[in-house]
C-alpha positions in Angstrom: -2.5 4.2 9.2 -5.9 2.9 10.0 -7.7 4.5 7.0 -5.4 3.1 4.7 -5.6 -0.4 6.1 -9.1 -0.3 6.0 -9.4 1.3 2.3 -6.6 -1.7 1.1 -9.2 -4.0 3.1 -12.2 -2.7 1.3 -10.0 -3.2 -2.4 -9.0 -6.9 -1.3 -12.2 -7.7 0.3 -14.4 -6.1 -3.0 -12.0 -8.1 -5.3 -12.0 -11.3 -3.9 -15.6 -11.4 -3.4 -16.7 -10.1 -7.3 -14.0 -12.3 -8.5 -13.6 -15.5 -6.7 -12.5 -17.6 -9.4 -9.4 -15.4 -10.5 -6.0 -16.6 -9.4 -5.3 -13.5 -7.7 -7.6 -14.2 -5.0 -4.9 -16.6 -2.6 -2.6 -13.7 -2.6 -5.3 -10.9 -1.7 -6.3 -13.4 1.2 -3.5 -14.3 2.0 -2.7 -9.8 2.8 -6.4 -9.8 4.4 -4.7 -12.5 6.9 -1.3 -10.2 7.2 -3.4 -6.9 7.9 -5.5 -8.3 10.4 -2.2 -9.4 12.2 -1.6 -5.9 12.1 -4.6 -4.5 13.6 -4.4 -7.2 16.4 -1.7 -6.4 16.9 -1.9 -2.6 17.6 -5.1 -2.5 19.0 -6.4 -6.1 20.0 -10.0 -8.2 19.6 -11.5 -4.9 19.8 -9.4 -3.6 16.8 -10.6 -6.3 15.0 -14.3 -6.3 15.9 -14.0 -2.8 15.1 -12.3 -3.2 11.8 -14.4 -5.8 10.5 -17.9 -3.9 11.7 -17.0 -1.1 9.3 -16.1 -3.3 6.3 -18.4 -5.5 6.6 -21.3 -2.0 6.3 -19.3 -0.7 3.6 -19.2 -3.8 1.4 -22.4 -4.8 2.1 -23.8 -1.1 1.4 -21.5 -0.8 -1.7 -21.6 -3.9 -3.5 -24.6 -5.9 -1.6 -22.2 -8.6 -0.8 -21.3 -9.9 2.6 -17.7 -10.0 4.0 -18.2 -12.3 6.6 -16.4 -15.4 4.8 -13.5 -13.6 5.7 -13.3 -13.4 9.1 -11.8 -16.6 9.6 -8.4 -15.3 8.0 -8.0 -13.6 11.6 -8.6 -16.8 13.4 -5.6 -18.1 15.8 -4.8 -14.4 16.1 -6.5 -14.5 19.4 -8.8 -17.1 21.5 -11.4 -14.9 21.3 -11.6 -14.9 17.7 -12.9 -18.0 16.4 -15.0 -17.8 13.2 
C-alpha cells in the first residue's frame, strides 16, 4: 500500500506543481490532503516525515521542483505538524 500511495503522491504532487493554473489542481490537492490522512493514520508524524522526505528527493531530483508548498495539506492532522 505504501508504494502505491507514494507513486499516486508523486503524480498529484508532479501535476500540480508543472500545472498550477489548471482547474484540476483543487481536486489533486484536495487527494494529497486525504492520503496524508491515511499515512497518519497508519503510521503517525513519523509516517509523514517519512513520506514527505522521499517525495520531496524524488520531485526535486526528477523535475527540479520543490514539494514543500504542500506540506501544509497535512496540517491539523497532528500538533506536531504545523507547516
Amino acid at each position: 500500500m505504501d508504494m502505491m500511495l507514494e507513486e499516486e503522491l508523486i503524480d498529484l504532487m508532479t501535476f500540480c506543481l508543472q500545472a498550477p493554473e489548471l482547474p484540476e489542481v483543487d481536486e489533486k490537492r484536495k487527494r494529497i490532503a486525504e492520503i496524508g490522512r491515511e499515512i497518519f493514520e497508519d503510521g503517525g508524524i513519523d509516517a509523514l516525515e517519512n513520506f514527505f522526505s522521499v517525495l520531496k528527493n524524488r520531485i526535486t531530483e526528477e523535475i527540479k521542483k520543490d514539494p514543500s508548498e504542500f506540506r501544509p495539506l497535512w496540517n491539523g492532522l497532528t500538533e506536531e505538524w504545523k507547516f
